[in-house]
C-alpha positions in Angstrom: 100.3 157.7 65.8 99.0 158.7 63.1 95.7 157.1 61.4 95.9 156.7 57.9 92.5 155.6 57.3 91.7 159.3 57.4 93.5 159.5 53.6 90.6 157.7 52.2 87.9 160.7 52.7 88.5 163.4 50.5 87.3 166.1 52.7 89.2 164.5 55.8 92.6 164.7 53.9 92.1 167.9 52.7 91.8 169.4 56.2 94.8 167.1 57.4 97.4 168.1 54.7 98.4 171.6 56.5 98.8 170.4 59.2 101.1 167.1 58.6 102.5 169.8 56.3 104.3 171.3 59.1 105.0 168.2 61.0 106.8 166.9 58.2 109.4 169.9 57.4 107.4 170.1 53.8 109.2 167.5 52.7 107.1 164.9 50.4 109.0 161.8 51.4 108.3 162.7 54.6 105.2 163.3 54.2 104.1 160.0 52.6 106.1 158.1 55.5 104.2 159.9 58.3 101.2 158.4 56.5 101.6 155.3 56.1 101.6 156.3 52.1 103.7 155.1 49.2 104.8 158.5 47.7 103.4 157.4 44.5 99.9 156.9 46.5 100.5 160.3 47.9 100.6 162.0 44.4 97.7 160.6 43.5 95.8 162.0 46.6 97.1 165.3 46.1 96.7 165.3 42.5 92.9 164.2 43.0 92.9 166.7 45.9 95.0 169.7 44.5 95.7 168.6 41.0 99.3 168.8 41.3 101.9 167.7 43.1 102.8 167.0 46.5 106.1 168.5 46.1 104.5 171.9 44.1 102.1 172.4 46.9 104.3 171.8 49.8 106.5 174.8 48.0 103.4 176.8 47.7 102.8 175.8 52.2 106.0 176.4 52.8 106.1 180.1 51.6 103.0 180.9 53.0 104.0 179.9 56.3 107.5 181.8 55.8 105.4 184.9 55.6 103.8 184.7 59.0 107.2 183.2 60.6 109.2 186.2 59.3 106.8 189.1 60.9 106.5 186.4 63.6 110.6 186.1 64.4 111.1 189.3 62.7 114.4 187.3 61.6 115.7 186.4 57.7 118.0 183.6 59.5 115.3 182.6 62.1 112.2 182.2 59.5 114.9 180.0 57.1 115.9 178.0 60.2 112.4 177.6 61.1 111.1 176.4 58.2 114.1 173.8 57.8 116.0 175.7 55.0 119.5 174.2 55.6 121.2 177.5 54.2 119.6 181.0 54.8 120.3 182.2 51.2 118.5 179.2 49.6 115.6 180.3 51.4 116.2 184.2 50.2 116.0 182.8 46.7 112.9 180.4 47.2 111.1 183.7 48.9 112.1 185.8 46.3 110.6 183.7 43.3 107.9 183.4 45.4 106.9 186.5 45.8 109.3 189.1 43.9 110.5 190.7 46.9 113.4 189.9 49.0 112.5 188.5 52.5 114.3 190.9 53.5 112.5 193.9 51.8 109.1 192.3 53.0 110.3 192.4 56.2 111.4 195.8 56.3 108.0 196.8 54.6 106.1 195.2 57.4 108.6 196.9 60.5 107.5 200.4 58.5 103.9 199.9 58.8 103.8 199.1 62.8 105.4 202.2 62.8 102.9 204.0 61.2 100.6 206.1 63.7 
């Protein structure tokens, strides 16, 4: 179980959040639950941590980590599925605000380069 006394050191938490970040689907209610937090306690940690909002920078993690998945499943549905997108071209739209580019296209980009001699 979880130890939520670790939410009380700054430096602690800040190395924690990735990683609950994942186990928690980047969802902030979630999030705050696996702690132990009120999800009005946990936006004041990640506002005194991040200043912004747990919901903002689980976003921010979650696209990140779509990056790696995709070259990692090589996969549009896969990385979605992963990363607990419930439709495939909600997560196209979320990657492509992101970052300007289709998944898709990144994907494609990335297969060209391993290619490469």
């Amino acid at each position: 179980m979880f130890d939520a006394a670790l939410l009380r050191h700054h430096p602690e938490r800040q190395q924690l959040w990735p990683k609950l970040a994942r186990k928690c689907g980047y969802n902030a209610g979630k999030l705050a639950r696996i702690c132990g937090l009120s999800l009005r306690q946990l936006e004041r940690y990640f506002e005194e941590d991040y200043g912004r909002s747990p919901c903002d920078w689980l976003k921010e993690q979650r696209m990140i980590a779509a990056r790696f998945v995709l070259r990692e499943t090589k996969s549009v549905k896969g990385t979605a599925l992963q990363l607990g997108y419930k439709q495939e071209s909600l997560f196209c739209k979320s990657f492509k605000s992101c970052y300007g580019i289709t998944p898709t296209r990144m994907l494609d980009i990335h297969l060209q380069l391993l290619r490469r001699p």
